[in-house]
gemmi code that builds the backbone of each chain (N, CA, C; Angstrom):
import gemmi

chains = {
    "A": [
        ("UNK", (80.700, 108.945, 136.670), (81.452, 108.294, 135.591), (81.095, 108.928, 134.256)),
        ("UNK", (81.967, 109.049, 133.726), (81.921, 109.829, 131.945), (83.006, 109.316, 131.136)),
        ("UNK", (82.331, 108.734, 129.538), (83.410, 109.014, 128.669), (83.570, 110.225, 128.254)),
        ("UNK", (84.491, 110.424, 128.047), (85.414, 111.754, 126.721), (85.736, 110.790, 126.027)),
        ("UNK", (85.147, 111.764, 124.530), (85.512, 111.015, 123.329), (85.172, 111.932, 122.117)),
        ("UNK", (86.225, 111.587, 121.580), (86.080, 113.050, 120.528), (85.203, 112.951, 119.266)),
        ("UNK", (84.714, 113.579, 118.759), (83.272, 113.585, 117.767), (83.658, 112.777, 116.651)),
        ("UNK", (85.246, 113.301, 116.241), (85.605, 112.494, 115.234), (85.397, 110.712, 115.724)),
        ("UNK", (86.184, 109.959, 117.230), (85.599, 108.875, 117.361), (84.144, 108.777, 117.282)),
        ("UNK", (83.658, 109.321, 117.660), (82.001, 108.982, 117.508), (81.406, 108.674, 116.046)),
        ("UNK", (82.095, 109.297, 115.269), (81.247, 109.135, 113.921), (81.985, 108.376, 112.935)),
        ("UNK", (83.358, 107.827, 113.698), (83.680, 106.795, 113.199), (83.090, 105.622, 113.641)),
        ("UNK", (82.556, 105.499, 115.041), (81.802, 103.786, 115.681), (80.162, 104.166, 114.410)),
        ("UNK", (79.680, 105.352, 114.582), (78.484, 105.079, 113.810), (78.387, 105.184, 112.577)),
        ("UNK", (79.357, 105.594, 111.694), (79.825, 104.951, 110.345), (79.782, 103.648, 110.066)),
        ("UNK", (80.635, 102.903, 111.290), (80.989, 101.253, 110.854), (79.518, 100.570, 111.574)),
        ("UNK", (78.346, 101.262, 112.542), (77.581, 100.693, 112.529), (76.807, 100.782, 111.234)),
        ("UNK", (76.415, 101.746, 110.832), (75.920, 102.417, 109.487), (75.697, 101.064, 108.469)),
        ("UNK", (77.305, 100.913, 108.666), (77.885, 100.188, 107.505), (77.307, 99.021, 106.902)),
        ("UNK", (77.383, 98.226, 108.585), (77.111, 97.054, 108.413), (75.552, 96.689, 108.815)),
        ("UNK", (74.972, 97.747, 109.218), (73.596, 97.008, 109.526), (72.910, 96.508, 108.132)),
        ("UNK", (72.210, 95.496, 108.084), (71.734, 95.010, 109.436), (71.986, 94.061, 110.712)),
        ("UNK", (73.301, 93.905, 110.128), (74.694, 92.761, 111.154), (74.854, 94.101, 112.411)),
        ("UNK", (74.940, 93.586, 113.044), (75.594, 94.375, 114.285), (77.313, 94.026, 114.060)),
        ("UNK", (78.038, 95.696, 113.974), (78.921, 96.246, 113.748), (79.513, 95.906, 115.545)),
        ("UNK", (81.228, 95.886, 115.423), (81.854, 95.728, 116.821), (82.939, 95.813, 116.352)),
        ("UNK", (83.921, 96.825, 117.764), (85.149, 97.294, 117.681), (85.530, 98.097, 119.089)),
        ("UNK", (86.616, 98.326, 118.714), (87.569, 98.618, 120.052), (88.140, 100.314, 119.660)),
        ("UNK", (88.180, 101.011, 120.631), (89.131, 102.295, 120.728), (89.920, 102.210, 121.864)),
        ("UNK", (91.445, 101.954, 121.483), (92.387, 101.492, 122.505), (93.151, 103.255, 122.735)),
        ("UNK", (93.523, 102.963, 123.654), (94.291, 104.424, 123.983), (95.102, 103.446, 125.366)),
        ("UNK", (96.146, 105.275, 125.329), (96.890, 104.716, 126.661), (96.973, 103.876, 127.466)),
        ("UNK", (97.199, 103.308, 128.333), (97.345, 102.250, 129.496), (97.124, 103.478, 130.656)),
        ("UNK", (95.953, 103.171, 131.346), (95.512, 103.837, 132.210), (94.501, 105.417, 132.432)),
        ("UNK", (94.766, 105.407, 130.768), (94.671, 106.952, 130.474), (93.108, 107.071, 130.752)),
        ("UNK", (92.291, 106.417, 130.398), (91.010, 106.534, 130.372), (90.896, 107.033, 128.946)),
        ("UNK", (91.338, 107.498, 128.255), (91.786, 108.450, 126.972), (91.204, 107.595, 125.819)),
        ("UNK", (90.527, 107.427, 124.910), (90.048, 106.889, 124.067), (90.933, 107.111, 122.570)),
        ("UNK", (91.617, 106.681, 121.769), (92.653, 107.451, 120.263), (92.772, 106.820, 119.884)),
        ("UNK", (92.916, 105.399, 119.787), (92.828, 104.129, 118.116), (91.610, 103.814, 118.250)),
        ("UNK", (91.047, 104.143, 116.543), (89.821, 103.539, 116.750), (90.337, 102.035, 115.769)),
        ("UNK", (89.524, 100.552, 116.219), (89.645, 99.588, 115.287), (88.484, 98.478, 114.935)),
        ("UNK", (88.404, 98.903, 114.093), (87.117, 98.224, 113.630), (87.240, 96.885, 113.614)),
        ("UNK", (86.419, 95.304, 114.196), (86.427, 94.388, 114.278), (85.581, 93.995, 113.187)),
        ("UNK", (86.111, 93.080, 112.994), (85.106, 91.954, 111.930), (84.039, 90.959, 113.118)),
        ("UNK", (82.939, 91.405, 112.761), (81.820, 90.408, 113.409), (81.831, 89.445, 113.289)),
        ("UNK", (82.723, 88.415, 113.443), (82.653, 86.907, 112.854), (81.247, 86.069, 112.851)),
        ("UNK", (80.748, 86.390, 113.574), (78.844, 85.940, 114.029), (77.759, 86.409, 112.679)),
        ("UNK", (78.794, 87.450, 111.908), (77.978, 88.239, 110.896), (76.170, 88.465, 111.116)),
        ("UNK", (76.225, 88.564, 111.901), (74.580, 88.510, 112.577), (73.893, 89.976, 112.946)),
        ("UNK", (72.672, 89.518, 112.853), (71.735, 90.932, 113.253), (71.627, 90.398, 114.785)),
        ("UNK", (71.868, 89.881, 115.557), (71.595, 89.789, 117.029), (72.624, 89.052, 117.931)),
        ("UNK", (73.780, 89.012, 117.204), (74.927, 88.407, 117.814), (76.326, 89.152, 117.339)),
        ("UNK", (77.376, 89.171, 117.953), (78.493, 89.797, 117.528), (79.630, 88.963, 118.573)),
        ("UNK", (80.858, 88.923, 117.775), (81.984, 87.849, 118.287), (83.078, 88.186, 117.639)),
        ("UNK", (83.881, 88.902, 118.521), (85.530, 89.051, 117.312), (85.927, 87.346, 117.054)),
        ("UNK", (86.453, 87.523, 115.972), (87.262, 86.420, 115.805), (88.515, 85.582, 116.445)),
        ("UNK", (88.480, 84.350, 116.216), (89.957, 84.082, 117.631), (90.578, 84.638, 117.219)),
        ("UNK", (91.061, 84.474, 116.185), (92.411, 84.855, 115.880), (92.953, 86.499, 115.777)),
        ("UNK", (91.698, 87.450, 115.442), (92.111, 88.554, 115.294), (91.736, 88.766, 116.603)),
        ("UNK", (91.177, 88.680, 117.747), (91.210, 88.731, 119.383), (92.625, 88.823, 119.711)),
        ("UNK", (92.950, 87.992, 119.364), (94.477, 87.383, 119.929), (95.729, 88.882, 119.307)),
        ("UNK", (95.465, 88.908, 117.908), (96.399, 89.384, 117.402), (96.172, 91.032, 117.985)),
        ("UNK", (95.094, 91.568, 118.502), (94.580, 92.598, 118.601), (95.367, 93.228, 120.074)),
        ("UNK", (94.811, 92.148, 121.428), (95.260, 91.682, 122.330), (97.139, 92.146, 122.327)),
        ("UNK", (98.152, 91.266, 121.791), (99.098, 91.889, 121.060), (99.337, 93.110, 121.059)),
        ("UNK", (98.769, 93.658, 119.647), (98.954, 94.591, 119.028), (99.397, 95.512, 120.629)),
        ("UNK", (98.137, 95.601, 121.151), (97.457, 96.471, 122.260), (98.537, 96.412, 123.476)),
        ("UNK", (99.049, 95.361, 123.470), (100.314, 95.113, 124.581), (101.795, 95.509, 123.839)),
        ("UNK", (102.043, 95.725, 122.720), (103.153, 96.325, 122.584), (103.286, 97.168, 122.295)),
        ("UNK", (102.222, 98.398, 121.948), (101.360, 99.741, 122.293), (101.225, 100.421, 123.532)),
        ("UNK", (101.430, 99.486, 124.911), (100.881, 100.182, 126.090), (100.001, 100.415, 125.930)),
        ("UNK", (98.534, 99.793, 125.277), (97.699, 100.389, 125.397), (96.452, 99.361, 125.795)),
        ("UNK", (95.186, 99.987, 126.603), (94.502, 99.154, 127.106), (93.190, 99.469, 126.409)),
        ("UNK", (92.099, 98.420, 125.998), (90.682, 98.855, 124.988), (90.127, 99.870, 126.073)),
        ("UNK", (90.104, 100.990, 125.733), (89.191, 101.989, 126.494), (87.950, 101.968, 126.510)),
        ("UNK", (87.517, 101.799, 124.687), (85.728, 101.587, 124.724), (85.744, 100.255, 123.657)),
        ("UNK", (84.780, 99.557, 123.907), (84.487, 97.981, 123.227), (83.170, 98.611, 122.794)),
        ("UNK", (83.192, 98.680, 121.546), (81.793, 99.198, 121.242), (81.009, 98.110, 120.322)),
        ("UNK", (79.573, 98.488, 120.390), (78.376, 97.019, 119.037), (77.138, 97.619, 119.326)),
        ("UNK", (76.886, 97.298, 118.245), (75.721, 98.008, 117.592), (74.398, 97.082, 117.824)),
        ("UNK", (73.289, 97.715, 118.004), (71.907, 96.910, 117.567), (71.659, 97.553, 116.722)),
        ("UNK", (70.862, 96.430, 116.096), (69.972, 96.574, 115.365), (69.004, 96.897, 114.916)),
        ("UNK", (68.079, 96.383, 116.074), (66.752, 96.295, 116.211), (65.625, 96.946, 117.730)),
        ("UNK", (67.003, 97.084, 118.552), (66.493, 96.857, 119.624), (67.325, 98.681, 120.106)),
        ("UNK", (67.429, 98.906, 121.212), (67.521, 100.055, 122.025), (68.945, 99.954, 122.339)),
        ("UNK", (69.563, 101.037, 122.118), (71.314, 101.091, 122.551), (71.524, 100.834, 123.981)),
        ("UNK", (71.042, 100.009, 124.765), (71.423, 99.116, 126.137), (71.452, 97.837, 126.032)),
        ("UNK", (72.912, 97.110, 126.574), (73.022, 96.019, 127.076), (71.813, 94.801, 127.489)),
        ("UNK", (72.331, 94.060, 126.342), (71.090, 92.783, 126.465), (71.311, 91.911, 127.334)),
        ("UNK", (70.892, 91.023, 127.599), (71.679, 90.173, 128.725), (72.583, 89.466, 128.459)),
        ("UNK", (72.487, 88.829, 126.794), (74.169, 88.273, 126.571), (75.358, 89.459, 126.626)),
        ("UNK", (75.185, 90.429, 126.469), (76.209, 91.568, 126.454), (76.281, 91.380, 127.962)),
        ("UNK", (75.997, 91.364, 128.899), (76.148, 91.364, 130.106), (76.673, 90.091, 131.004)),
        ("UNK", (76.454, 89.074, 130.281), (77.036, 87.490, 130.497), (78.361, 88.122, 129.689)),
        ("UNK", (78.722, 87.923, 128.362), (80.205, 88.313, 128.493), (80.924, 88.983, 128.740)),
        ("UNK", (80.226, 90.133, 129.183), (81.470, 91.473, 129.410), (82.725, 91.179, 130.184)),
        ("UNK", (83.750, 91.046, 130.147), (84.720, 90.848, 130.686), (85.764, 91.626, 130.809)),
        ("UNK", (85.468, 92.989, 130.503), (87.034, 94.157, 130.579), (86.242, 95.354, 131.769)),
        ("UNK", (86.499, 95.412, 133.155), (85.522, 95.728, 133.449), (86.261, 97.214, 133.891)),
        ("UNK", (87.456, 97.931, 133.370), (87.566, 99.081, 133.080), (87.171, 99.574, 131.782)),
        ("UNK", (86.556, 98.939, 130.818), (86.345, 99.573, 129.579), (84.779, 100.221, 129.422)),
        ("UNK", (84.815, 100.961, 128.702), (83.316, 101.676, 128.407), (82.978, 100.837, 127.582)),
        ("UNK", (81.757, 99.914, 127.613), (81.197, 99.806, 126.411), (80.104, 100.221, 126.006)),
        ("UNK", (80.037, 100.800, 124.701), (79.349, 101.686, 124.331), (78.311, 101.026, 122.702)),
        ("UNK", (76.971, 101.079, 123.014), (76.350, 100.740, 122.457), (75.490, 101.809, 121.278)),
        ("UNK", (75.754, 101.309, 119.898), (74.950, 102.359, 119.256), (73.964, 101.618, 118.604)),
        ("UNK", (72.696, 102.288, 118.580), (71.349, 101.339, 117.456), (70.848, 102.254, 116.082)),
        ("UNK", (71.075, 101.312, 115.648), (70.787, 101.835, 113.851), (69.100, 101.659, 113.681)),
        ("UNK", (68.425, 101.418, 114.744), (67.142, 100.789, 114.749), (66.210, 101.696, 113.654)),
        ("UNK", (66.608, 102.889, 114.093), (65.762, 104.083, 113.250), (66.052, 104.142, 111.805)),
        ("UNK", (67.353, 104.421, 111.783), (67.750, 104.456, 110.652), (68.589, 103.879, 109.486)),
        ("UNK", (68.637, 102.510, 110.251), (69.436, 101.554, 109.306), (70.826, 101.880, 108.810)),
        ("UNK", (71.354, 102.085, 107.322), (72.242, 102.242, 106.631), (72.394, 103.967, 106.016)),
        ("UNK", (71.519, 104.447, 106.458), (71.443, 105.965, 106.634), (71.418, 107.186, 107.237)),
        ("UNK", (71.622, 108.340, 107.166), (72.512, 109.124, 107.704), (70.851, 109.362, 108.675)),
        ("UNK", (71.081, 110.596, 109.761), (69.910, 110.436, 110.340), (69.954, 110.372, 112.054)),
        ("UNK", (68.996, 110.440, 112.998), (69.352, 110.417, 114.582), (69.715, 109.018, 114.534)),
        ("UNK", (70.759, 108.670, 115.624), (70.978, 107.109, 116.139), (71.198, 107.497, 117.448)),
        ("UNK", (71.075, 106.428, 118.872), (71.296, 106.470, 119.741), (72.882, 106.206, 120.037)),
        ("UNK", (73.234, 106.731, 120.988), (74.834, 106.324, 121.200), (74.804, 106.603, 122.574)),
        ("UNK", (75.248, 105.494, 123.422), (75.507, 105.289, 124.725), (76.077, 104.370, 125.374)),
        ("UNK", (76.840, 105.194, 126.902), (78.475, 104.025, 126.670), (77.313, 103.604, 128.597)),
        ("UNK", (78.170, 102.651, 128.692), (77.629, 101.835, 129.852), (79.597, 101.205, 130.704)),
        ("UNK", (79.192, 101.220, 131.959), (79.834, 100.349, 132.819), (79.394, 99.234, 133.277)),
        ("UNK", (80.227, 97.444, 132.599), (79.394, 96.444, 132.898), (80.144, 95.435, 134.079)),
        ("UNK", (79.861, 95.627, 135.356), (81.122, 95.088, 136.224), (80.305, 93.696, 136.699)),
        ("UNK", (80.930, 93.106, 137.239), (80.586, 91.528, 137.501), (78.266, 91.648, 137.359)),
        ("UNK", (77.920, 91.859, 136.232), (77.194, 91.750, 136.019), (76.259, 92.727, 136.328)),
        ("UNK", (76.496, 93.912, 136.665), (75.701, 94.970, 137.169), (76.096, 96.250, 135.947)),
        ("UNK", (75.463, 96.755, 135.478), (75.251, 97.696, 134.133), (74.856, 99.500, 135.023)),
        ("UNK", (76.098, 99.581, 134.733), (75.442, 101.388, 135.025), (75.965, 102.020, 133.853)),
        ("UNK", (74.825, 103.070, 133.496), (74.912, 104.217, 132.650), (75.987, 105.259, 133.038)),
        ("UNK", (76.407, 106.113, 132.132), (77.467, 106.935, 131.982), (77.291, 108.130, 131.374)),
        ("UNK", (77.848, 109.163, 131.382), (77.319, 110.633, 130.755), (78.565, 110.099, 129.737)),
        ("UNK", (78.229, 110.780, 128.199), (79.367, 111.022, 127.555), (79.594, 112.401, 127.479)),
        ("UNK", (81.146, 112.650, 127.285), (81.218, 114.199, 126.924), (81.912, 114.474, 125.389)),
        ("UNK", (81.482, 114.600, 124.563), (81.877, 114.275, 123.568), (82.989, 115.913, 123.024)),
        ("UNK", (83.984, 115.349, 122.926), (85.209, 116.455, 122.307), (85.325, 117.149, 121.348)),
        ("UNK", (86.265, 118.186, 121.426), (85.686, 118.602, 119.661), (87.172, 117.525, 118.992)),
    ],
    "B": [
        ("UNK", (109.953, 71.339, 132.776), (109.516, 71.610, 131.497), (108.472, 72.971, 132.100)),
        ("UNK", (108.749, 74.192, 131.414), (107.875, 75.278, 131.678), (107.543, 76.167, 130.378)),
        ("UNK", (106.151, 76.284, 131.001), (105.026, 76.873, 130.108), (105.102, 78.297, 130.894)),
        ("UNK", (104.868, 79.680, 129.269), (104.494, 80.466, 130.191), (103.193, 80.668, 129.931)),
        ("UNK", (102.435, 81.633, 130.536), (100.786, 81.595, 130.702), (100.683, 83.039, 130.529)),
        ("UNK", (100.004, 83.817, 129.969), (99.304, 85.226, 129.919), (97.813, 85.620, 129.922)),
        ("UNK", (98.017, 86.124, 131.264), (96.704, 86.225, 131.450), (95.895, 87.552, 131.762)),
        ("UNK", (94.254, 87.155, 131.157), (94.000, 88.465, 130.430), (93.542, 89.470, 132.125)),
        ("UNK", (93.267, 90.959, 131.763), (93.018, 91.642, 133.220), (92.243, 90.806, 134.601)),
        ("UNK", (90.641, 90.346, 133.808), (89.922, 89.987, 134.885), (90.483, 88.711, 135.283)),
        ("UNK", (91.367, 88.123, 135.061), (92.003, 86.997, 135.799), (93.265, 87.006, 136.624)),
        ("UNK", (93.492, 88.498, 136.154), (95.300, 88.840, 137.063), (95.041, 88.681, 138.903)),
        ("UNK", (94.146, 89.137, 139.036), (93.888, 89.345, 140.368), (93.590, 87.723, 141.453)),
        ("UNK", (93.379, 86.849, 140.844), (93.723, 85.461, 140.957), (94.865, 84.645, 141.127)),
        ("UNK", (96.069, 85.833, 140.595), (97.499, 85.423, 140.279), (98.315, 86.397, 140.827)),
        ("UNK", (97.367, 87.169, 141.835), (98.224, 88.054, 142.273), (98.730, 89.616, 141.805)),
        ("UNK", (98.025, 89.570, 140.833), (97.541, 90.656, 139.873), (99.034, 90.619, 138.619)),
        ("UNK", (99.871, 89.129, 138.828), (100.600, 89.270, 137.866), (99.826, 89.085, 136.371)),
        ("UNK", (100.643, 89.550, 135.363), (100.348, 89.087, 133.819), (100.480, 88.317, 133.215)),
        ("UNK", (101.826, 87.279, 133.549), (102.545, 86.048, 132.630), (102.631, 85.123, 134.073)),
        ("UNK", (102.423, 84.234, 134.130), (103.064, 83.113, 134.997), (103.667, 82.069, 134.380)),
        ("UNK", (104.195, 81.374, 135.450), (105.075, 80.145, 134.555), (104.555, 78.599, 135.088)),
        ("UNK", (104.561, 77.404, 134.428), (104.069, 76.662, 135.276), (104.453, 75.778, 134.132)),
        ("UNK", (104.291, 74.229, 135.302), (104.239, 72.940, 134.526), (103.096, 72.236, 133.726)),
        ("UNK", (103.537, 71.769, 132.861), (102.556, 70.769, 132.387), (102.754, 70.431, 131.138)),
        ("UNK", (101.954, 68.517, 130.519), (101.784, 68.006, 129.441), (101.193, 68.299, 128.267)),
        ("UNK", (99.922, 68.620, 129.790), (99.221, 68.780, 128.627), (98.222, 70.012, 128.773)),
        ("UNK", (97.237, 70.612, 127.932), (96.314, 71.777, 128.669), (95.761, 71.652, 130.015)),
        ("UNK", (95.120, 70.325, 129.621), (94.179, 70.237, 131.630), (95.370, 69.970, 132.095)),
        ("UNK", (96.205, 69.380, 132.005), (97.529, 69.229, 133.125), (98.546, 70.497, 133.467)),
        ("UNK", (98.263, 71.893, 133.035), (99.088, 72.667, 133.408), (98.122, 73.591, 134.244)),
        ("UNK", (96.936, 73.529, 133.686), (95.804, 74.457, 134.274), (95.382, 73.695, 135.798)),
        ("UNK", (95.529, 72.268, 135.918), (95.834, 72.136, 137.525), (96.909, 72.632, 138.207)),
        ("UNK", (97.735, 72.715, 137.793), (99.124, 72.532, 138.179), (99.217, 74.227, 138.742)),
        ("UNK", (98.356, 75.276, 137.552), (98.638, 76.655, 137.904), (96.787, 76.778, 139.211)),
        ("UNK", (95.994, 76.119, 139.222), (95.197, 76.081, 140.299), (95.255, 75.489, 141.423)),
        ("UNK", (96.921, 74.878, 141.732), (97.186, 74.525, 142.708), (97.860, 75.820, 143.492)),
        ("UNK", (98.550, 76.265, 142.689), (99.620, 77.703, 142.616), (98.727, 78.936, 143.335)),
        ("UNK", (97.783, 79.295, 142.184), (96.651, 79.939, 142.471), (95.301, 79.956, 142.325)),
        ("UNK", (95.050, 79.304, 143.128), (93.667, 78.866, 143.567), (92.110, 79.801, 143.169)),
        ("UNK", (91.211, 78.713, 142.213), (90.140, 79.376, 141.789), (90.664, 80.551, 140.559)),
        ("UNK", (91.366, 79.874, 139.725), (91.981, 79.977, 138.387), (91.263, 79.359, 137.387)),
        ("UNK", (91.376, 77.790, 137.579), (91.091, 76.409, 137.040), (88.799, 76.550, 136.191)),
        ("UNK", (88.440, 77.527, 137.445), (87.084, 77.160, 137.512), (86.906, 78.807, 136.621)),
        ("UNK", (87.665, 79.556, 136.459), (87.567, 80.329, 135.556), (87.668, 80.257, 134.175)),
        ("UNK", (88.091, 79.096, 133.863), (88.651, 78.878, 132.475), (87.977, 77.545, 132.092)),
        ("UNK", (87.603, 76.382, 133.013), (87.092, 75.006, 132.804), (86.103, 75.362, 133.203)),
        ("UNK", (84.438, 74.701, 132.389), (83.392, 74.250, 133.214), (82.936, 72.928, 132.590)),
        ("UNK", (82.960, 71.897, 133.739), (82.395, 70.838, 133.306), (83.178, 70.543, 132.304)),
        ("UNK", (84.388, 69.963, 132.834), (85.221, 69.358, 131.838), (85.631, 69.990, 130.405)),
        ("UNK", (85.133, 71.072, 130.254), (85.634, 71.736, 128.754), (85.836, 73.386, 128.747)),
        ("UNK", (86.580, 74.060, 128.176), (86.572, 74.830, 128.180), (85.555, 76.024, 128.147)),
        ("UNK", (85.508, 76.817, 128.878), (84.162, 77.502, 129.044), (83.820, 78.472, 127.501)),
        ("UNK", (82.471, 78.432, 127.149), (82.198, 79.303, 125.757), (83.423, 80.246, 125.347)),
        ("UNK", (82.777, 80.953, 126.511), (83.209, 82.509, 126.340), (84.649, 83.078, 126.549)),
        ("UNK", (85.682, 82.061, 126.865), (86.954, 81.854, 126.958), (87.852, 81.173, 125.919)),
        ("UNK", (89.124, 82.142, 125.028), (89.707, 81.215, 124.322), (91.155, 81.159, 124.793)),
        ("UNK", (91.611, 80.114, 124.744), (92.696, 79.554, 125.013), (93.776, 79.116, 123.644)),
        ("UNK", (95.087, 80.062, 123.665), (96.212, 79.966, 122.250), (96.928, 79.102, 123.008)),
        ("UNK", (97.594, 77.962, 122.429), (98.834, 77.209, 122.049), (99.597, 78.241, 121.687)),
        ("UNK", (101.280, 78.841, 121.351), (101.657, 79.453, 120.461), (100.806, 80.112, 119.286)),
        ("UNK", (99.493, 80.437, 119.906), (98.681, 81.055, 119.220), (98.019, 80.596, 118.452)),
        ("UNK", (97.673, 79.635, 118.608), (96.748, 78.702, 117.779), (95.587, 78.500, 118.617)),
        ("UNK", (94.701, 78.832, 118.282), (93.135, 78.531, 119.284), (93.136, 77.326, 119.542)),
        ("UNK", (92.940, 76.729, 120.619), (93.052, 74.987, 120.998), (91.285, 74.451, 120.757)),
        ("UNK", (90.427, 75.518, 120.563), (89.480, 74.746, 119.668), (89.879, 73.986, 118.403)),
        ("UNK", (90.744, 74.374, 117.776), (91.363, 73.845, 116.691), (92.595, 73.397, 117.018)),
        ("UNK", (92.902, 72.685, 117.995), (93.766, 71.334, 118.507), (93.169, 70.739, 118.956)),
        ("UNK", (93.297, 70.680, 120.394), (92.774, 68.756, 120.826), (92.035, 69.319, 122.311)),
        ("UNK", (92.237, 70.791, 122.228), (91.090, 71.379, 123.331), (91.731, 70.991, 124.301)),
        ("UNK", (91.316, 70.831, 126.043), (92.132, 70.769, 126.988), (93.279, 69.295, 126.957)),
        ("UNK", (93.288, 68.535, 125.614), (93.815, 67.574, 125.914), (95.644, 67.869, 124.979)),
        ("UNK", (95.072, 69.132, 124.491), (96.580, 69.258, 123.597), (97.796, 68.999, 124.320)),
        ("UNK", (99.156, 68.609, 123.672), (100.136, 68.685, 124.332), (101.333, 70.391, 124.338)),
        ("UNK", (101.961, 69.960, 125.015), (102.355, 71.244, 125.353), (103.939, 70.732, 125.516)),
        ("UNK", (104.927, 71.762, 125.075), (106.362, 71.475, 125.417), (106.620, 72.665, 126.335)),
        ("UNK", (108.349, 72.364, 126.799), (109.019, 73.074, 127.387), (109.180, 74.828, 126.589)),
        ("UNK", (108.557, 75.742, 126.854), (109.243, 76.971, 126.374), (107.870, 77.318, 124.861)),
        ("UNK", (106.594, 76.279, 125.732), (105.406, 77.082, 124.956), (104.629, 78.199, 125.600)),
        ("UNK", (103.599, 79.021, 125.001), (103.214, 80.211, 125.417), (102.064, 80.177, 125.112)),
        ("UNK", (101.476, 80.256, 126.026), (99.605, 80.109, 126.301), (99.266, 81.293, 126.922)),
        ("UNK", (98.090, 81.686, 125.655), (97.333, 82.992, 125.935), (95.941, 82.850, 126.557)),
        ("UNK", (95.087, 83.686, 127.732), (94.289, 83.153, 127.788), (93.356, 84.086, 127.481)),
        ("UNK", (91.960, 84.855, 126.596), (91.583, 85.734, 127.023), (90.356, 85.660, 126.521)),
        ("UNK", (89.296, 86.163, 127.665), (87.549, 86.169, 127.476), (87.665, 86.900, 126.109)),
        ("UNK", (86.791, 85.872, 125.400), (85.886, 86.555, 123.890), (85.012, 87.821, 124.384)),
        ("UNK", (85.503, 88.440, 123.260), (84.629, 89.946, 123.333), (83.629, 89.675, 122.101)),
        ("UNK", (82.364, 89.460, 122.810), (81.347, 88.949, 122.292), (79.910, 89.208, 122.709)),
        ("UNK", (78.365, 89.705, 122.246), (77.220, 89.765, 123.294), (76.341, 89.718, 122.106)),
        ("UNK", (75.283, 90.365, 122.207), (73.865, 90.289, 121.803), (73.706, 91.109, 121.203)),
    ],
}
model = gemmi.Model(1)
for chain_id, residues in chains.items():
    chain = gemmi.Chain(chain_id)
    for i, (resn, *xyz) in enumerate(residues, 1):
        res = gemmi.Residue()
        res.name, res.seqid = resn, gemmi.SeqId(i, " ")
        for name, pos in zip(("N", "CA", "C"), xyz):
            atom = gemmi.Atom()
            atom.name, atom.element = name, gemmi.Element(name[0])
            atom.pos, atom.b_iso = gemmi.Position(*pos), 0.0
            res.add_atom(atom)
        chain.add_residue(res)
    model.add_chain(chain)
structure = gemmi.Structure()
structure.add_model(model)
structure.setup_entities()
């Protein structure tokens, strides 16, 4: 299993983690319906505004959801950030996961907070509660 | 009187792997039996213990029914209920 994902997505998820730490940052890159293909990136509002919790909002869930269905398009990667801790799935990330074709991909600002610098970035498969790792291949 | 229902991936396969179903009912808990009679082990995906489960939100015409009357809202002929797990973790 591997994402492809092009550098430009990548340094857009760790921009908006960047951004917001020390809140853990969360968002979606929707592409095709089926494609595996990763190409809208959309940044979510953390409604949880939290350093150890993250929650789209109902309402922009819903409207997103939408959006994404009259697009043909399905969330390819569900991405959120830590904070504090190591870019793998905590166990609440693993109690909700619920899209269980999507990559979700975890980045940690742990090192470097709100500044430029190494961060971890790594996408995971989370299926009825079992977490496997993934190679990324990152695009130009 | 029919409701339609949209439902999100990890629940299609419960319904037959359709997307929208149609079904009766008054009220929220009264249509969500009505579609777990239909298709069975639906009901326990979406209810626990009498209330809607956390990590699941449920639209009226798009209105989160946390902010109605929760499984007791009413419902007319030719409303549209969304159902889909919060994307949410740690």
């Amino acid at each position: 299993m591997t994402l492809r994902i092009s550098q430009q997505l990548v340094d857009e998820i760790v921009a908006h983690a960047r951004q917001d730490h020390p809140d853990e940052a969360c968002g979606v890159v929707a592409g095709p319906i089926g494609s595996d293909a990763p190409t809208r990136f959309i940044p979510m509002i953390n409604a949880a505004r939290s350093p150890n919790f993250y929650e789209f909002d109902s309402t922009d869930l819903l409207r997103l959801y939408r959006e994404m269905d009259s697009n043909d398009e399905d969330p390819i990667v569900i991405y959120h950030s830590h904070t504090h801790t190591e870019a793998y799935p905590s166990r609440t990330d693993i109690n909700y996961a619920s899209e269980p074709n999507a990559h979700y991909v975890l980045v940690s600002t742990r090192e470097t907070g709100n500044d430029d610098g190494p961060y971890e970035f790594r996408s995971f498969r989370i299926v009825d509660g079992e977490v496997t790792e993934e190679t990324i291949e990152v695009t130009a | 009187m029919s409701i339609t229902v949209s439902l999100p991936t990890i629940l299609r396969p419960y319904a037959n792997d359709q997307r929208r179903v149609e079904a009766d009912g008054s009220t929220l808990a009264n249509l969500i039996d009505n579609l777990d009679l239909t298709y069975p082990g639906l009901k326990s995906r979406i209810v626990e213990e009498g209330s809607i489960r956390r990590y699941v939100n449920v639209y009226i015409n798009s209105e989160d029914v946390r902010f109605l009357n929760g499984l007791d809202s009413e419902l007319s002929s030719g409303d549209l209920v969304d159902v889909l797990p919060a994307v949410a973790g740690g």
